[in-house]
Each structure stands twice: as C-alpha cells, then as structure tokens.
VEXDREN-2710 file (C-alpha; in Angstrom, 1 decimal):
% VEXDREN-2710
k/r/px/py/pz
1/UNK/-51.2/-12.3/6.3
2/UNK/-53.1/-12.8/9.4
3/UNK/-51.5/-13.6/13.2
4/UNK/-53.5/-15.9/15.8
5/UNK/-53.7/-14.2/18.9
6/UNK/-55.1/-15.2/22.0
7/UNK/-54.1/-16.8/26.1
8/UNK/-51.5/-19.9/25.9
9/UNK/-53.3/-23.1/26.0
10/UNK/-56.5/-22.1/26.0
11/UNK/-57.3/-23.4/22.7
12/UNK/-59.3/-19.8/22.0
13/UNK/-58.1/-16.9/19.9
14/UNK/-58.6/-14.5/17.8
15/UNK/-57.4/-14.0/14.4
16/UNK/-56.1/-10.9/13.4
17/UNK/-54.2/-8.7/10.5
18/UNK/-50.6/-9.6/10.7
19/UNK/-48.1/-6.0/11.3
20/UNK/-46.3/-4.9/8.4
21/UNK/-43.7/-2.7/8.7
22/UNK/-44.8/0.8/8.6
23/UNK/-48.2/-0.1/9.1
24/UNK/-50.7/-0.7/12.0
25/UNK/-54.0/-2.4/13.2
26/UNK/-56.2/-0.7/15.1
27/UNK/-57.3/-3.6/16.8
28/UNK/-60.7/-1.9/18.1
29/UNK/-63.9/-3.5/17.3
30/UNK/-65.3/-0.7/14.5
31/UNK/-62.1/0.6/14.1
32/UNK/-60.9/-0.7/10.6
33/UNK/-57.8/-0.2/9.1
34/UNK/-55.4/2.9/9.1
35/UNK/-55.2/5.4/6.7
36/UNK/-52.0/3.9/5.2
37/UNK/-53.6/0.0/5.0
38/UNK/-56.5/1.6/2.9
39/UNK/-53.9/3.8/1.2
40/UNK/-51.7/0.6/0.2
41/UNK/-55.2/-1.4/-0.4
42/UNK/-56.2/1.0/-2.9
43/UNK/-53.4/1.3/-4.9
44/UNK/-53.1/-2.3/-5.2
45/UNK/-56.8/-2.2/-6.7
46/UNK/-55.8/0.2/-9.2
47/UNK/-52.8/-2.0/-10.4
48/UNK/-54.7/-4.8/-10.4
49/UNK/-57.4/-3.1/-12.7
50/UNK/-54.6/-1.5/-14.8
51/UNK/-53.4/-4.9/-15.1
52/UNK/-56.6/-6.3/-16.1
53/UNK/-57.0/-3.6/-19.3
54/UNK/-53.4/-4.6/-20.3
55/UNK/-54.4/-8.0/-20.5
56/UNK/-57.5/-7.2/-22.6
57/UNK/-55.2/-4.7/-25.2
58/UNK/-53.0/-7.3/-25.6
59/UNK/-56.0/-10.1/-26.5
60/UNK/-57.1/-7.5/-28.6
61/UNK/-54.0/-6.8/-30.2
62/UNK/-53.0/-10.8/-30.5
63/UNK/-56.2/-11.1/-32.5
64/UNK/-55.3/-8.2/-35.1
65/UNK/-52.0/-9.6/-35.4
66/UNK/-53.0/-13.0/-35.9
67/UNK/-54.8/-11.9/-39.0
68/UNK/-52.0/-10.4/-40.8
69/UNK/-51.0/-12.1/-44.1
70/UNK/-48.1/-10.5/-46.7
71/UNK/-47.2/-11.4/-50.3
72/UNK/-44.2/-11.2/-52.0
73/UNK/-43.7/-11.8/-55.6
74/UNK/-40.9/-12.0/-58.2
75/UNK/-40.2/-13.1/-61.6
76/UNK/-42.5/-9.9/-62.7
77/UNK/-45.4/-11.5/-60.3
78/UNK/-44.9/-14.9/-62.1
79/UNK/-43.5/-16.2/-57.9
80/UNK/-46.0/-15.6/-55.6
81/UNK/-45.7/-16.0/-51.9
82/UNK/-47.6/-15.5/-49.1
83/UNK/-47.0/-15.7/-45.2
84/UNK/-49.0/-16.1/-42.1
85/UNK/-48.1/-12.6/-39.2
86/UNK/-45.1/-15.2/-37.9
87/UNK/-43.8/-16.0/-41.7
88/UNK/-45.1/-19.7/-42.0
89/UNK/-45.7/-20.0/-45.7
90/UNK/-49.4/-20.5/-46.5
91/UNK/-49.0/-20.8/-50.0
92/UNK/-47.0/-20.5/-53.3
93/UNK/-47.9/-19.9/-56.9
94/UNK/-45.5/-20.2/-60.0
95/UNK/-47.1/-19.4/-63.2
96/UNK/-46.0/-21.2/-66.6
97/UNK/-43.6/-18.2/-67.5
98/UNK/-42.3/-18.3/-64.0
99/UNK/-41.5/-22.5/-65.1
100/UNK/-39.9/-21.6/-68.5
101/UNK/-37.6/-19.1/-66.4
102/UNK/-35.4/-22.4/-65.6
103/UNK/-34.5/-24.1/-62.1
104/UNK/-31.9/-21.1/-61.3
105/UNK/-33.8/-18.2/-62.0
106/UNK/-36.8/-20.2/-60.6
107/UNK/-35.6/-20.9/-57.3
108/UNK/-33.7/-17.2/-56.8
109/UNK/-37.7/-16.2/-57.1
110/UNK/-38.8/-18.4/-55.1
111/UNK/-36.5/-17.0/-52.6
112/UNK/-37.0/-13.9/-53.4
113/UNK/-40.9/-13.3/-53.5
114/UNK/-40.3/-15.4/-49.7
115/UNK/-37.9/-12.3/-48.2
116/UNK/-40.6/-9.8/-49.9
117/UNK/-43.5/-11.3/-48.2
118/UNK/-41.3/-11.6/-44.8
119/UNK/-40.3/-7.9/-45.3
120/UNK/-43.9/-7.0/-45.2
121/UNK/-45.7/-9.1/-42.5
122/UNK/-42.7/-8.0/-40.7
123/UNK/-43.0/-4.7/-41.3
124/UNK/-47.1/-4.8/-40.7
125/UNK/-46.5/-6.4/-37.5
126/UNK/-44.1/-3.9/-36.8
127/UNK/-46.5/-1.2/-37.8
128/UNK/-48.9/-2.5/-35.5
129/UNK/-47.3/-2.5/-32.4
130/UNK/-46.3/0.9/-33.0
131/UNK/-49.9/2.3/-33.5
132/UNK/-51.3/0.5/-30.9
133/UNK/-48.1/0.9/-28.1
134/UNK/-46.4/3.7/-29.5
135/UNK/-43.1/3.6/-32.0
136/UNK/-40.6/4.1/-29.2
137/UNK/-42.6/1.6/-26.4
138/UNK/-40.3/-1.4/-25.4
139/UNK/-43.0/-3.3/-26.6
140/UNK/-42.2/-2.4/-29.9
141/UNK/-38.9/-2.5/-30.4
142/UNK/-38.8/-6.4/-28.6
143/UNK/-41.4/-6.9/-31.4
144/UNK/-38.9/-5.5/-34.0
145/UNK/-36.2/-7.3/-32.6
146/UNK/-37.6/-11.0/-32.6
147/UNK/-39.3/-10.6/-36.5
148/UNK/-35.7/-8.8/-37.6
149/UNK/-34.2/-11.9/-36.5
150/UNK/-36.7/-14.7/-36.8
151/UNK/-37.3/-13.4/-40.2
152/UNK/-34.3/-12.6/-41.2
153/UNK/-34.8/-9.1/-42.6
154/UNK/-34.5/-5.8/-41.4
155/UNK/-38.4/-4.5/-39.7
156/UNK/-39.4/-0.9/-39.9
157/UNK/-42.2/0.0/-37.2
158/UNK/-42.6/3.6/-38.9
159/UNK/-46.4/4.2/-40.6
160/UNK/-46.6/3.5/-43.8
161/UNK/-45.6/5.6/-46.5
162/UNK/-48.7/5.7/-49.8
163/UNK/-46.1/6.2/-52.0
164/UNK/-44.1/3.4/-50.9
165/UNK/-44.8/-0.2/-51.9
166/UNK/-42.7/-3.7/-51.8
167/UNK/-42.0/-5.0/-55.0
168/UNK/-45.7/-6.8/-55.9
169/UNK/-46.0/-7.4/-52.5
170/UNK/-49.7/-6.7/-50.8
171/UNK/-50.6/-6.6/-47.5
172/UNK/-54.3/-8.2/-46.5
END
C-alpha cells in the first residue's frame, strides 16, 4: 500500500510505504525498512514458496491419480469391469458362460464385478493420498469421504495388505 505525500497544491510529492499498524517507515533516504517490515516480508516469502511446493505435490499427485484403473469381476471372472480413478466405466467384458448364466444372474454380475472395481479404485485412491499426505491428513479423509459416497462403497485409506485381494479384482 503506498501513501502520496507531499505540500497541498503543489502538484509534487513523494510516494511512500503506507503505515500499518504495528509497523513503521523509516522515512530516511538509505534507511530501508524496520526490522519488523523485513520480518513480516520474509515470512510472507516463505509461505509463498511453501505454497508454491504444495502446488507442485498436488500436480504430481493429480497425475498418479489420474492413472489409476481397477477391475472387478464376477460370475467366476466370466463379468469383467473396469473403472477409470473417478469410477467411469471404461470397459466391460461378458464371456459366453457369463451369457448362458441368464438375464438375472447376468445383470446381478454385472453389478457386482461394477461395486468390485469401485471398491478398489476407491480404495487405491484412498491408498494414495494416504502415502503421499499421511493416513490421518484432512486431505485424506475429504478424499475418503467424496469416493465413499460418490462411489457408493465404503474406502479404506490403510496400505495394502499381500494377503488381501478383491474378489478377481486387479489394480493396474
């Protein structure tokens, strides 16, 4: 903020910092800043770079996530389904015993291999955030929150466990 200064009228002036409260001006020629301007002044650097690296994490991080794909299967793999890192269906494959299951049975799969796959891009997403922000950052469990309810299933950020696997499902 900066203050004009100068004699009424004369059309001459200078222009100078404006006062803040709490801080001053020297107002000599040479004499700078105070020590609490260059205080303030450098902490507001230091935000703005700790903003900047934020920003870059989370391009980073947007990137990985964007790759994420899951499928689910059922049917004994004969329903196939796979979903983009948001759960937009890029593709499903029925095999000719999945067909000759009938319409019901057919249709319960399809439904089924679709919560699989939404289960784990959910839960990769989820896994994601959670290595990258921490398990317990707000970032994290806002993540958790939207997929749980855009996708309709319950997310689990925690690492994954070798021994545990969705039913057919793959992560890639």
């Amino acid at each position: 903020m900066l203050a004009r200064t100068g004699y009424a009228g004369s059309g001459f002036g200078a222009v100078t910092p404006a006062r803040l409260p709490g801080m001053s001006w020297s107002g000599d020629v040479g004499g700078g800043l105070d020590p609490d301007v260059a205080a303030v002044t450098a902490r507001i650097d230091e935000q703005i770079a700790q903003a900047q690296q934020h920003a870059e994490q989370m391009r980073e991080w947007s990137n990985e996530v964007d790759s994420l794909t899951a499928e689910g299967s059922a049917l004994r793999g004969n329903v196939r389904v796979l979903v983009n890192h948001s759960g937009v269906v890029q593709s499903v494959r029925i095999t000719d015993a999945g067909c000759d299951a009938g319409a019901a049975a057919l249709s319960t799969g399809v439904m089924d291999a679709l919560q699989a796959a939404y289960k784990a891009v959910g839960d990769a997403v989820a896994r994601s955030a959670a290595s990258r922000f921490g398990q317990d950052a707000e970032l994290t469990r806002l993540m958790v929150d939207d997929l749980s309810t855009r996708l309709g299933v319950s997310i689990d950020p925690s690492p994954e466990d070798p021994r545990r696997r969705y039913p057919d499902g793959r992560i890639g």
